[in-house]
C-alpha positions as CSV (number, residue, x, y, z in Angstrom):
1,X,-9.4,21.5,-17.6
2,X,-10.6,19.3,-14.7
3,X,-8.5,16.3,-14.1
4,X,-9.1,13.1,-12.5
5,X,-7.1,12.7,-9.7
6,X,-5.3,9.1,-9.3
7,X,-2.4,7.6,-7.4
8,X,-0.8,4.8,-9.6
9,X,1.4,1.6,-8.0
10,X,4.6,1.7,-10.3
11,X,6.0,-0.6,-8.3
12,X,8.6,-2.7,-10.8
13,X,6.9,-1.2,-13.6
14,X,9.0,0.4,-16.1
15,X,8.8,3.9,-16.9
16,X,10.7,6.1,-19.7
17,X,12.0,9.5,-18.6
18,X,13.0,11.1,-21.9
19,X,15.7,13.9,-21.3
20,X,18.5,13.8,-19.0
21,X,19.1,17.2,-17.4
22,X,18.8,18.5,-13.4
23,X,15.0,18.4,-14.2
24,X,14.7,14.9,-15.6
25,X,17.1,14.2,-12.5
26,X,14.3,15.8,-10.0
27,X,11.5,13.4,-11.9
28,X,13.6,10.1,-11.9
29,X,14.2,10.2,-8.2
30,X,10.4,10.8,-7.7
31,X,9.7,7.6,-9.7
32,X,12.6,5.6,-7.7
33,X,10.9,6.5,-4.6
34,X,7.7,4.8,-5.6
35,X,9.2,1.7,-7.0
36,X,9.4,2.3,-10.6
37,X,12.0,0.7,-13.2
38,X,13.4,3.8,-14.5
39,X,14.8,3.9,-18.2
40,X,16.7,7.4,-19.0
41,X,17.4,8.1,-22.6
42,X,19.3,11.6,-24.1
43,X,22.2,11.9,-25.9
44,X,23.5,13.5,-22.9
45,X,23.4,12.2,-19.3
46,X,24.2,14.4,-16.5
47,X,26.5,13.2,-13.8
48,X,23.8,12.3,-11.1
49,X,21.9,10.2,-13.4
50,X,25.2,8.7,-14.7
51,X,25.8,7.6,-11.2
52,X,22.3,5.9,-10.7
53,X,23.3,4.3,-13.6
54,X,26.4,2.8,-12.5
55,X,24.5,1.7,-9.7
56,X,22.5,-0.3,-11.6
57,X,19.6,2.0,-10.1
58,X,18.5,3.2,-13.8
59,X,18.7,2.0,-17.5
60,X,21.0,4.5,-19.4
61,X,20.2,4.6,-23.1
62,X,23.0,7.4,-24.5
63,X,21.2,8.4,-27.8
64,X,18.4,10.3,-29.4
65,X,15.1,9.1,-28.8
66,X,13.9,6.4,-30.9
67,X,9.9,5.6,-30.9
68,X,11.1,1.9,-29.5
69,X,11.7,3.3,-26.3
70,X,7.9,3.5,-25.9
71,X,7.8,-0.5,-26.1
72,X,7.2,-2.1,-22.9
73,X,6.8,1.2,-20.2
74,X,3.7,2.8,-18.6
75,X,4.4,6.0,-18.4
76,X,6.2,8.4,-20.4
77,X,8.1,11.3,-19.3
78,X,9.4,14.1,-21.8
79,X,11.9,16.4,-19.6
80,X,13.6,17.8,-23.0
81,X,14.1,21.4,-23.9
82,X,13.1,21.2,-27.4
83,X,9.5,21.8,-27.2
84,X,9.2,19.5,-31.3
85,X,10.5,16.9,-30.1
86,X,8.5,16.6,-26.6
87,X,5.3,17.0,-29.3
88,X,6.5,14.2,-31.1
89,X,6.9,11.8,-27.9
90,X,3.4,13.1,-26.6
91,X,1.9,12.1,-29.9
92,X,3.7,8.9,-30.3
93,X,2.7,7.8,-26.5
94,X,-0.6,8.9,-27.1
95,X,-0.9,6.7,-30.0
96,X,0.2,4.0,-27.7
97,X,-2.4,5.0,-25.4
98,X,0.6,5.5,-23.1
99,X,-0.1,8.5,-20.3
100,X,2.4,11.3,-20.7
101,X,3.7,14.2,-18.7
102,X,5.9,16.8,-20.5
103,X,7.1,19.0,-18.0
104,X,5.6,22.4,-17.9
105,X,3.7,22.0,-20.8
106,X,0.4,20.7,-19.8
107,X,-0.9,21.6,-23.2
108,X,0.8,18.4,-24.3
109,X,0.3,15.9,-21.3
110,X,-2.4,13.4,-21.0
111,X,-1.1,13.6,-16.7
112,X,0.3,15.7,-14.2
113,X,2.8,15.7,-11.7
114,X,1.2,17.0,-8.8
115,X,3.0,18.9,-5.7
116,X,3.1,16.6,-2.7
117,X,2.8,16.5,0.9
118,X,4.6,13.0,1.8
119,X,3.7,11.5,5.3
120,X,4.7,8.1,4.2
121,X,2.2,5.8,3.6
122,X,0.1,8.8,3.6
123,X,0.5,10.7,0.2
124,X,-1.4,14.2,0.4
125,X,-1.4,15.6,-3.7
126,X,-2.0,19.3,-4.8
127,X,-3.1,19.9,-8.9
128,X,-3.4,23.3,-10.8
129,X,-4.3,21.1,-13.4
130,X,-0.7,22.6,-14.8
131,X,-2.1,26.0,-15.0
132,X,-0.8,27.2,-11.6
133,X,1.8,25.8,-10.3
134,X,3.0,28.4,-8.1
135,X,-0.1,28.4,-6.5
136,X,0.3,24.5,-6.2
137,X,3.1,24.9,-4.1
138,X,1.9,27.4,-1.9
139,X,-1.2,25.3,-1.2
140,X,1.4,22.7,-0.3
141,X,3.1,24.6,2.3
142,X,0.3,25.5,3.8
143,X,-1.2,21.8,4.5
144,X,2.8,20.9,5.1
145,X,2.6,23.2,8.4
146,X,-1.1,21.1,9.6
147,X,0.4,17.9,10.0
148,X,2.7,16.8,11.8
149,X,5.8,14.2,10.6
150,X,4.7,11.6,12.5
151,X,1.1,11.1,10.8
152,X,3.7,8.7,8.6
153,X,4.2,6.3,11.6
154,X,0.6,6.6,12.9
155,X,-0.4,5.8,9.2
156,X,2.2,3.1,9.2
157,X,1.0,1.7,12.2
158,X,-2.7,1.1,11.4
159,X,-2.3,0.0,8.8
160,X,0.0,-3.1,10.2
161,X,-3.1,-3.5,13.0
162,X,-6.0,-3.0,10.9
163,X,-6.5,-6.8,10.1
164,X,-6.2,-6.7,14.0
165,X,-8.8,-3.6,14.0
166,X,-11.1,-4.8,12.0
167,X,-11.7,-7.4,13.9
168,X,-12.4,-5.8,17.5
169,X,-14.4,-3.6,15.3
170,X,-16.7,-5.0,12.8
171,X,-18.8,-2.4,12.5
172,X,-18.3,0.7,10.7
173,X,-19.2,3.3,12.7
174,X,-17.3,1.8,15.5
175,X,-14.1,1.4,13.1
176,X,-14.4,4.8,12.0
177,X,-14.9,5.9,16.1
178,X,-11.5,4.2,16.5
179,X,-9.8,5.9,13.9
180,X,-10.5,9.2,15.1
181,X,-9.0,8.1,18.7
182,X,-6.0,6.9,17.3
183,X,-5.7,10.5,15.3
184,X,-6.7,12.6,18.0
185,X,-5.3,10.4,21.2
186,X,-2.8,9.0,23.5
187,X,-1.3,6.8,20.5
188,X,-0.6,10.0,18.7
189,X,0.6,11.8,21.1
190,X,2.9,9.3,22.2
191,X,4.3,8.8,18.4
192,X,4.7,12.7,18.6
193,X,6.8,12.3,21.2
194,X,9.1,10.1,19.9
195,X,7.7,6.4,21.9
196,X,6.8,4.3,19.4
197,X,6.8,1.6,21.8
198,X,4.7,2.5,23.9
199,X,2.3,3.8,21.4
200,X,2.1,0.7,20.3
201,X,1.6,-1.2,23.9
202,X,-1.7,1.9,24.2
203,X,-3.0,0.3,20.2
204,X,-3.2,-2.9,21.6
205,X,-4.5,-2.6,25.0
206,X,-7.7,-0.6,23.4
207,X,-8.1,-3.5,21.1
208,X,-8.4,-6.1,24.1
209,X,-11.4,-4.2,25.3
210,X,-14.8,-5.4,24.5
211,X,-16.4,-3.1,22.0
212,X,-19.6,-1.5,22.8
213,X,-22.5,-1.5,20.6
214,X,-22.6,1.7,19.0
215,X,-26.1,3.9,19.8
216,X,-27.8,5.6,17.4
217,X,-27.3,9.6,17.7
218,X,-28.9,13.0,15.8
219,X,-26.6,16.1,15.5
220,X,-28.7,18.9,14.2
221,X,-27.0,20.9,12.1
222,X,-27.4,24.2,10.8
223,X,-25.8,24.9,7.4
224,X,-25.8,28.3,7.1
225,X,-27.9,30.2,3.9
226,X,-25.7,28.8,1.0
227,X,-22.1,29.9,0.9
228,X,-20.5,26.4,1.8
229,X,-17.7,28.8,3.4
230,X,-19.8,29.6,6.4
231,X,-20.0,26.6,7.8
232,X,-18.7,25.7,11.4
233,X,-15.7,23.8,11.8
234,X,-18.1,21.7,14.4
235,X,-20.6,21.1,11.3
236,X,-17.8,20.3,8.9
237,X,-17.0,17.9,11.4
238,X,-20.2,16.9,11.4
239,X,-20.5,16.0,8.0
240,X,-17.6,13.8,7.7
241,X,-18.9,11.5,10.7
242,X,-22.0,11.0,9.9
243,X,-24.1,7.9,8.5
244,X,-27.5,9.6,7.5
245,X,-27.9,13.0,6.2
246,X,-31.1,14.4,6.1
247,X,-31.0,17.4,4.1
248,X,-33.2,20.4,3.5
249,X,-34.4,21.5,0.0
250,X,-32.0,24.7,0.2
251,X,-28.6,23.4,1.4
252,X,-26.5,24.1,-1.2
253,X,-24.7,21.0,-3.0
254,X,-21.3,22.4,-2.4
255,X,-22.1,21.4,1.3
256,X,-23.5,18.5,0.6
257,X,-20.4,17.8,-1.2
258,X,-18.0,18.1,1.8
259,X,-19.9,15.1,3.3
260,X,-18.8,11.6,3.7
261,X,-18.7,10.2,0.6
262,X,-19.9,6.7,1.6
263,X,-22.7,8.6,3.8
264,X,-26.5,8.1,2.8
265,X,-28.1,11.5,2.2
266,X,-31.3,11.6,1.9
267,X,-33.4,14.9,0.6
268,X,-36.2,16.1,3.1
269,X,-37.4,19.5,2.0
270,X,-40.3,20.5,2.5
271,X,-41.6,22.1,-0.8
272,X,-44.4,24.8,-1.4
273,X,-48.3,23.5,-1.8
274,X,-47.3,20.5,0.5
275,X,-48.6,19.2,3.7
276,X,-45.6,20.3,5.8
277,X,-46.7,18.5,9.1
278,X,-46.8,15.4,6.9
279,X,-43.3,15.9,5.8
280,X,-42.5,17.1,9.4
281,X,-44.0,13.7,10.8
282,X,-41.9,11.5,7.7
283,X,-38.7,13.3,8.8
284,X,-39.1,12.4,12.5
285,X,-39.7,8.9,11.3
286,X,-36.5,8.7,9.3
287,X,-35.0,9.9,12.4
288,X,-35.8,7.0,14.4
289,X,-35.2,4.1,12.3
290,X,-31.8,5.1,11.3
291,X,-30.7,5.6,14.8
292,X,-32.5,2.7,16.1
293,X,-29.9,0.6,13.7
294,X,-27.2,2.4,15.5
295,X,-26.1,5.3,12.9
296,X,-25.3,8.5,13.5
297,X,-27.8,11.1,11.4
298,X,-27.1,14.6,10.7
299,X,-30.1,16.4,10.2
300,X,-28.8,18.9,8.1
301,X,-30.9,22.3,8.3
302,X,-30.6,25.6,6.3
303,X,-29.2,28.3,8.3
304,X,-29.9,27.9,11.9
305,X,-32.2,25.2,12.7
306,X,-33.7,27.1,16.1
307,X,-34.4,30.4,13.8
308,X,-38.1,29.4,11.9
309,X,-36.0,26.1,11.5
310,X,-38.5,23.7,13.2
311,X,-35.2,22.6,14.6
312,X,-37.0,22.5,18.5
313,X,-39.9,20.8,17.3
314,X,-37.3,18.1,16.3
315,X,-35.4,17.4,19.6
316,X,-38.4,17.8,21.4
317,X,-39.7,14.2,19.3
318,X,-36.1,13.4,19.8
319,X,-36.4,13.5,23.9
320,X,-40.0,11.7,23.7
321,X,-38.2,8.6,21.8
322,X,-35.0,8.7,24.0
323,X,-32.6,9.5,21.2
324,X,-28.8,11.7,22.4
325,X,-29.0,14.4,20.6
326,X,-26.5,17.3,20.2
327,X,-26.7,20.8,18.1
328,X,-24.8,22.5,15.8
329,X,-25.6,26.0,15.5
330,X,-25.6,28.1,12.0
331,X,-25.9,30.8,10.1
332,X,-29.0,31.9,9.8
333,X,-30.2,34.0,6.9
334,X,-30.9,37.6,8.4
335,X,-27.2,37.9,9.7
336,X,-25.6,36.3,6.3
337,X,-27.8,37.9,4.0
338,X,-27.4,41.2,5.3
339,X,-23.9,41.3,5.8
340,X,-23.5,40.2,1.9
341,X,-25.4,42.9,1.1
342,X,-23.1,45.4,3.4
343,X,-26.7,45.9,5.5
344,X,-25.1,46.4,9.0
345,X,-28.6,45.2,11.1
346,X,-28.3,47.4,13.6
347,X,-26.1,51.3,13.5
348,X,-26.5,53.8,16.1
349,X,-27.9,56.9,13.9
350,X,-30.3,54.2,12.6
351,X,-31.5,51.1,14.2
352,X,-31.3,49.5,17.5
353,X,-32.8,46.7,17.2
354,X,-33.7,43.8,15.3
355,X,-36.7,41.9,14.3
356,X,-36.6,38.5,13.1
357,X,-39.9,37.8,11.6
358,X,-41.4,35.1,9.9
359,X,-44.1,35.1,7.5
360,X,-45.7,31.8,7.8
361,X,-46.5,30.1,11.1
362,X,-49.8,27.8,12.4
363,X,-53.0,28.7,10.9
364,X,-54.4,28.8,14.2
365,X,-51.7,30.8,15.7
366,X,-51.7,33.9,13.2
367,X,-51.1,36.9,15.2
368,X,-48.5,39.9,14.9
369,X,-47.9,43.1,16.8
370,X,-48.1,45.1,13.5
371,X,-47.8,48.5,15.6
372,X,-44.9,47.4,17.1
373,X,-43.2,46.0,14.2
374,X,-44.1,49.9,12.6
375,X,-41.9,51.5,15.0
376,X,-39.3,53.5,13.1
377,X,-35.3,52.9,14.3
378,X,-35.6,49.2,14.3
379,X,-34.6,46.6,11.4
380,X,-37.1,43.8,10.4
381,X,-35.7,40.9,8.9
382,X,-38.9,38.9,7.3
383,X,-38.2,35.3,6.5
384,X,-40.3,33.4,3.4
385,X,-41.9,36.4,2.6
386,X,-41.4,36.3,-1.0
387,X,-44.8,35.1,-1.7
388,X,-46.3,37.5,0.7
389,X,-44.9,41.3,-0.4
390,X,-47.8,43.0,-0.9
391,X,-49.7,42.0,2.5
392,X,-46.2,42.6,4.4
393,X,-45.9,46.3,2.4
394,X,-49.8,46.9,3.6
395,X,-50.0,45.7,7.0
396,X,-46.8,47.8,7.4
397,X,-48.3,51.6,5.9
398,X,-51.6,50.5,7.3
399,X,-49.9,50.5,11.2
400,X,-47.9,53.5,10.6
401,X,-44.6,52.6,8.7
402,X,-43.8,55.1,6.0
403,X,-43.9,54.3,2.5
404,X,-40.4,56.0,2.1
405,X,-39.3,53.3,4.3
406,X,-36.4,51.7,2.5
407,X,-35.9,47.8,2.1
408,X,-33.8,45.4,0.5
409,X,-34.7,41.9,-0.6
410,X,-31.5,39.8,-0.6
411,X,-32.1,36.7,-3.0
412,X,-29.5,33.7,-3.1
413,X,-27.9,35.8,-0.3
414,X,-24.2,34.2,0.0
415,X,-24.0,32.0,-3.1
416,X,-22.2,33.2,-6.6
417,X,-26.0,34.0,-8.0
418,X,-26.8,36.6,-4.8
419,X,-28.5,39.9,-6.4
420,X,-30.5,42.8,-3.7
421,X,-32.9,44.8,-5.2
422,X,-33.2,48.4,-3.1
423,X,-36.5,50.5,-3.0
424,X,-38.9,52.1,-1.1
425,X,-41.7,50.4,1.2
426,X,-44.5,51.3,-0.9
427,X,-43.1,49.6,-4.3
428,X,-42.0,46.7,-2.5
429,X,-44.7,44.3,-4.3
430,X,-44.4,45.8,-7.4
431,X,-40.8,46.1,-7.5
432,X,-40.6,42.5,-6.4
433,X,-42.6,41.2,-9.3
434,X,-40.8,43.8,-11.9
435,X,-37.4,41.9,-10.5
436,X,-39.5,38.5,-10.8
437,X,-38.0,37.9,-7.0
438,X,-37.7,34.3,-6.3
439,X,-37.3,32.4,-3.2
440,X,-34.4,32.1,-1.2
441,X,-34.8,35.6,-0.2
442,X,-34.8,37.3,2.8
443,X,-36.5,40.9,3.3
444,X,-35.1,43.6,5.1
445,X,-36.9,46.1,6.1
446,X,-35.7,49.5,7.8
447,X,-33.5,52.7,7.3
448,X,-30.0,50.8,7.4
449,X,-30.9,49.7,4.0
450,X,-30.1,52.4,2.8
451,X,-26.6,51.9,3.1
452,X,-26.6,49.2,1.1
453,X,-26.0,50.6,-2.2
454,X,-22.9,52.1,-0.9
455,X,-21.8,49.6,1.6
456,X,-22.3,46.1,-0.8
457,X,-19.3,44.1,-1.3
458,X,-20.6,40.6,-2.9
459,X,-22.8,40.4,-6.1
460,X,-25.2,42.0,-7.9
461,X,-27.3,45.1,-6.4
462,X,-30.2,46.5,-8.3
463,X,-31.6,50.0,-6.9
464,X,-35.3,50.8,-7.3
């Protein structure tokens, strides 16, 4: 069950709590803390809620529930231990098209009441969706030890200024530049140090300066080969600045979803049977006019943009038009792929060294050292090769490489659908069709291989 997540103003509206026990007691105080009008009703009232009573803080009503308590509330909570009745109220306020929450029982609840992280205004909320909630809580105490108490007050504190910040800022991107200064400087660290005061008097001197018209920027970003887990915290970071995305055909959605919501992305990828230099040429022009307006683009790359990533060709365009730049490095396929696979790239009994080869470069450039990529003890890692296994498999045997050479073509490598088919050189192409191989893959080509079938950790393996 996937549930929508939503924070709801109760503020002076009234809610029923049905059930009067220490675990109705833990959900009333919840819903006084947010402003609700609390109505309690159970034949029996323990002694705290009795006291809120007497206060006037809650509405006491000391009988059995009664389907008119549902007139006139907005939420419903059932916090009995008779598991018949809490089906009846769940039925009756979902009837009313009332949303309910019968404590742990999400079977019957239309909502849940998630674990929370309070920094005050700042609500952080964890969900199992009801099905864990033991792991709820230990996701809670984990983002409990990352921030700090006073994120409440810094909250608290833009958001008194932000008419005020708005202002001195009108545009986004420089908004958003403020915002991380106030999270990451002197204003913080003031509040962390107990002088609100004078983080205060820092808030509003920053606001008297003149604001600076924000330049367009590029940050070239490598994304790794799929698994969104492997990105950099420097790319993640990335992500969440940026204006503009331009994205590669193989970055994986879940990275794409990490992104700035409000960020345009925009897909780029260069497909096969396409004029690549055309696309090439439309990417450097999406380039320029989104920083000429000022934004900052991610160009977002599949694994490392400097590894058959085109990613120089891009900053040098970048230097011609006077554009800041900066790079993010990534993954890039050979290491990733082969360390999914459990192929260590390089082992002293069996390879020491590494090729990284691609198989597609300029038409008028077309020349390899076939002899030297033959040499035994070395690993070759061939990038977008799939197209290309049976030339690769010749060119090798023809220059001396033994067809009992083993290989390993990684496809997917890193995401949930990864499968490596094993073999030996000289049924690479044939074995590639037989497996109907599809690109992403990357080729390995070399006696660590071997190991594969022994060492893999991560998805499906299918020896030859």
């Amino acid at each position: 069950m996937k549930l929508f997540p939503l924070f709801a103003d109760l503020t002076g509206r009234r809610v029923l709590v049905v059930g009067a026990g220490d675990v109705a007691e833990r959900k009333v105080k919840s819903l006084l803390s947010c402003g609700a009008r609390v109505t309690v009703g159970a034949p029996r009232i323990n002694a705290e809620l009795e006291q809120l009573g007497a206060k006037g803080q809650i509405a006491l009503i000391t009988q059995r529930f009664d389907a008119q308590w549902l007139s006139d509330v907005w939420l419903v909570v059932a916090a009995t231990d008779d598991r018949e009745l809490n089906r009846r109220i769940a039925e009756l306020a979902n009837d009313r098209r009332l949303f309910i929450n019968v404590v742990d029982d999400p079977e019957l609840s239309s909502f849940q009441v998630p674990s929370i992280v309070d920094r005050a205004p700042l609500t952080i909320a964890i969900s199992s969706a009801g099905s864990a909630p033991v792991l709820a809580r230990r996701v809670r105490e984990r983002i409990e030890s990352l921030f700090d108490a006073t994120l409440g007050s810094l909250a608290e504190l833009a958001a008194r200024y932000r008419p005020a910040i708005r202002a001195a800022r009108p545009e986004l991107r420089g908004r958003r530049e403020f915002y991380d200064w106030l999270l990451d400087g002197p204003v913080a660290a003031a509040l962390r140090s107990q002088r609100p005061e004078e983080a205060e008097t820092l808030l509003q001197a920053i606001l008297q300066q003149a604001q600076q018209k924000a330049e367009g920027k590029v940050i070239l970003v490598g994304a790794g080969p799929g698994d969104a887990g492997l990105l950099t915290l420097k790319a993640l970071r990335a992500l969440n600045e940026a204006d503009v995305i331009l994205y590669d055909r193989l970055v994986d959605q879940q990275i794409l979803d990490l992104a700035r919501r409000d960020a345009t992305q925009i897909a780029v990828g260069k497909r096969p049977g396409e004029d690549h230099d055309a696309t090439q040429a439309r990417i450097h022009q999406l380039m320029l006019a989104h920083t000429s307006q000022g934004s900052l683009v991610v160009r977002l790359k599949g694994g490392d943009a400097f590894v058959f990533g085109r990613g120089g060709e891009e900053l040098q365009f970048l230097q011609q038009q006077g554009i800041s730049y900066e790079v993010v490095p990534g993954i890039t396929a050979a290491l990733a792929c082969a360390a999914y696979a459990g192929i260590p790239l390089t082992h002293r009994d069996y390879a020491q060294s590494v090729r990284l080869v691609t198989a597609h470069c300029r038409p008028d450039n077309h020349v390899e050292d076939w002899a030297s990529l033959a040499r035994e003890k070395q690993t070759l890692a061939f990038y977008m090769g799939v197209s290309q296994l049976d030339w690769l498999s010749t060119q090798l045997m023809r220059h001396g490489r033994s067809g009992d050479t083993p290989f390993a073509i990684i496809e997917n490598g890193t995401r949930s659908n990864q499968r490596v088919v094993h073999g030996a050189l000289k049924d690479l192409a044939r074995l590639g069709r037989e497996h109907d191989i599809k690109a992403p893959s990357m080729l390995l080509v070399g006696e660590v291989t071997a190991l594969a079938p022994t060492l893999q950790w991560f998805g499906a393996s299918q020896a030859a």
